[in-house]
C-alpha positions, 0 to 999 in steps of 0.5 A: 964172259962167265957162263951161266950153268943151266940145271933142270928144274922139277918145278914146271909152270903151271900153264906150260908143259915145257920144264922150265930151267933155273938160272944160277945167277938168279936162284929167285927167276925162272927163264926158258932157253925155249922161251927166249929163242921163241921172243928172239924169232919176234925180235925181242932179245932178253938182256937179264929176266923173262917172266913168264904167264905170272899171277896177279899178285906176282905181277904186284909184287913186281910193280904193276898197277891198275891204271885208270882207265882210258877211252878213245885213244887213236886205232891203226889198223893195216890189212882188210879193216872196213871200218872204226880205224885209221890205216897205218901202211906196211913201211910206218908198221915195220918202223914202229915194229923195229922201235917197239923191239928194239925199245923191249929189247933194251928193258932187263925184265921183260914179261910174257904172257899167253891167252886165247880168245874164244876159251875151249873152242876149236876155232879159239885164237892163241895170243903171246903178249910180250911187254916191258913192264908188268901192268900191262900183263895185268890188264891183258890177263884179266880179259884173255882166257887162259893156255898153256904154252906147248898151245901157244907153239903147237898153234899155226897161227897165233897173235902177237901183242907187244906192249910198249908202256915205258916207250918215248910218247913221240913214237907216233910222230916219228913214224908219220903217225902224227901226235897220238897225245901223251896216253899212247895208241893201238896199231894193228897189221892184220896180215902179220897178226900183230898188234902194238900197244904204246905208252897207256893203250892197254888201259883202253880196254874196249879199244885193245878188244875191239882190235884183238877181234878185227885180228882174230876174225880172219883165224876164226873164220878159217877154222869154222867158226862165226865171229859175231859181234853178239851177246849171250843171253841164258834164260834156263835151258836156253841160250839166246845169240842177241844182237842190238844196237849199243844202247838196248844193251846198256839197258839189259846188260844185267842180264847177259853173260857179258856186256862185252860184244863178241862170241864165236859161234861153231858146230861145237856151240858157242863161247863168248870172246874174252873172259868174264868178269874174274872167271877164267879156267873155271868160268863158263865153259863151251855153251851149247849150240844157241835155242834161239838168234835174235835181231833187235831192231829199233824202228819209231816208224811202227812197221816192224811188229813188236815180235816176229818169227824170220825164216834163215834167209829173212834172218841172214838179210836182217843180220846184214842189213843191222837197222837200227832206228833210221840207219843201216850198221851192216853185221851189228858191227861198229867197231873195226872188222876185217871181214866181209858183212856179206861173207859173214852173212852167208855163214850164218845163213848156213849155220842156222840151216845147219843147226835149224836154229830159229830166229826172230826179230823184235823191235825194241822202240817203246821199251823202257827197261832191260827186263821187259826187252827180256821177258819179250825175248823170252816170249817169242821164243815160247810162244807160237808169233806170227811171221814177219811182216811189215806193214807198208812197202816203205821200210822194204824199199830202204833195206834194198836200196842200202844193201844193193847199193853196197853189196851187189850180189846177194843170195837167193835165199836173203830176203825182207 
């Protein structure tokens, strides 16, 4: 066997504090003995090169495309998912596992790259994706905000994301998955903080996010911060947490900070999940602490008033409930989550007694643009509106009934 001289190198990454090392074989590859023993603790042996946190037009260069993108494509998830998944058990995870490894493993160039979710936050999530070939790291890196390396190894619990594009489409019938079609799918195991992407599931953007949020929520929550699936919206000096069913989104989606649901909420203030648009180090920054929390409902009925003024309590139990037009969506959360609606609850009623955060609700039922939703919003918060208040006891016994039914023991404070 020839050795391979290792000289240290002055030239570093610029998202890693550790020096990197030149390989004299390979006068053109920067690798890291640090690197490779940290992807062979996750099973991922590097036979020839690890490229490591690459730019985009590096990643070009290397082959990586844009693929189109995908929709729809099968969710595993094992460990707490309420919902929007199917489950995958410990014995099919740690197959699929092994074969992800090992197929990494017998790639010569392996790509690595590290994000966060949550930007600047203290409660932010670090991620390591490992992947055999580099457009995957191109999807990844364009909705993850950046970290360094030393984070992402000084970090007590980071996620791991292995991306699989080149591995033989029947994996998931090997494993007792069944045919997953030929695009691939996403697997996830909760507990162990990882998540798989086979074949094309990394161009199912909203699928791999939607998943990072049901891996991160446990993290985030354990460091005090709120995961809600809600979005920001920046009139002047306010920030507005808004929460609403899918389609008043579309309608408003010019004008928030992303139409991407997902920001962590702290003492700090709040920051939206993943990236925006082709921000990054320079993109929005930490928000402030939110003006305002509003809940929109949509209810034909005409019982909920066009704008109302909601008590933490009042705002708690709208948040759990998450009416929208005849049905019940507990925490505004469609996709799959692993944390409790009710235990998620009651932090935000805490937050918002903390911080003395004003809530409202508002029904958005008649309103046929984005803009009017907006200047609505805008005038709650600016105007002296009345309490909540809804006409007829109709309305009040459905959201008892759903929630009791689901939740047996509700605070004190939540109410209608």
């Amino acid at each position: 066997m020839i050795a391979i001289s290792l000289a240290r190198s002055a030239v570093s990454s610029p998202n890693s504090s550790k020096p990197f090392f030149r390989l004299s074989r390979h006068s053109r590859s920067w690798s890291s003995y640090g690197l490779n023993s940290a992807l062979a603790a996750k099973g991922v042996l590097v036979q020839d090169q690890a490229f490591l946190n690459l730019k985009p037009t590096e990643l070009l260069q290397k082959g990586a495309t844009l693929a189109e993108s995908l929709s729809g494509l099968p969710i595993h998830v094992r460990g707490h998912a309420l919902r929007g998944s199917s489950e995958i058990s410990k014995p099919q995870f740690t197959k699929l596992l092994k074969q992800v490894t090992s197929h990494i493993s017998s790639i010569s160039n392996i790509y690595v790259h590290d994000g966060a979710i949550g930007s600047r936050s203290k409660c932010n999530v670090k991620i390591r994706m490992i992947s055999d070939g580099p457009s995957t790291i191109l999807a990844f890196s364009n909705i993850v905000w950046e970290t360094t390396t030393r984070a992402i190894s000084h970090d007590s619990c980071p996620l791991t994301v292995y991306a699989a594009e080149s591995i033989s489409p029947g994996v998931g019938n090997t494993i007792g998955l069944g045919a997953g079609g030929d695009n691939g799918f996403i697997a996830a195991d909760i507990e162990r903080s990882m998540l798989i992407l086979c074949g094309k599931a990394f161009s199912d953007t909203n699928g791999t996010k939607e998943t990072l949020v049901a891996l991160s929520e446990p993290v985030i929550f354990a460091r005090g911060g709120l995961p809600l699936p809600a979005r920001l919206l920046v009139s002047g000096d306010s920030v507005v947490l808004l929460f609403a069913p899918e389609d008043v989104i579309q309608n408003c989606a010019a004008f928030l900070v992303s139409k991407d649901a997902g920001v962590v909420l702290s003492s700090e203030g709040v920051v939206p999940f993943f990236r925006i648009g082709n921000t990054n180090t320079n993109g929005p920054r930490l928000f402030k602490s939110p003006s305002a929390i509003v809940l929109v409902t949509s209810d034909d009925s005409r019982t909920i008033p066009p704008a109302s003024k909601l008590c933490p309590g009042q705002a708690a139990y709208h948040f759990l409930a998450g009416y929208q037009n005849g049905k019940f969506v507990p925490a505004f959360h469609k996709g799959p989550s692993s944390i409790d609606p009710l235990e998620l609850a009651k932090a935000l009623l805490c937050m918002l007694k903390e911080q003395q955060i004003p809530s409202f609700l508002v029904n958005a039922k008649g309103i046929e643009s984005g803009k009017d939703l907006v200047t609505l919003v805008e005038s709650a918060l600016s105007m002296n509106i009345p309490p909540f208040q809804a006409e007829g006891g109709e309305l009040k016994r459905r959201y008892k009934s759903f929630v009791s039914e689901k939740y047996q023991q509700l605070p004190e404070d939540f109410s209608f």
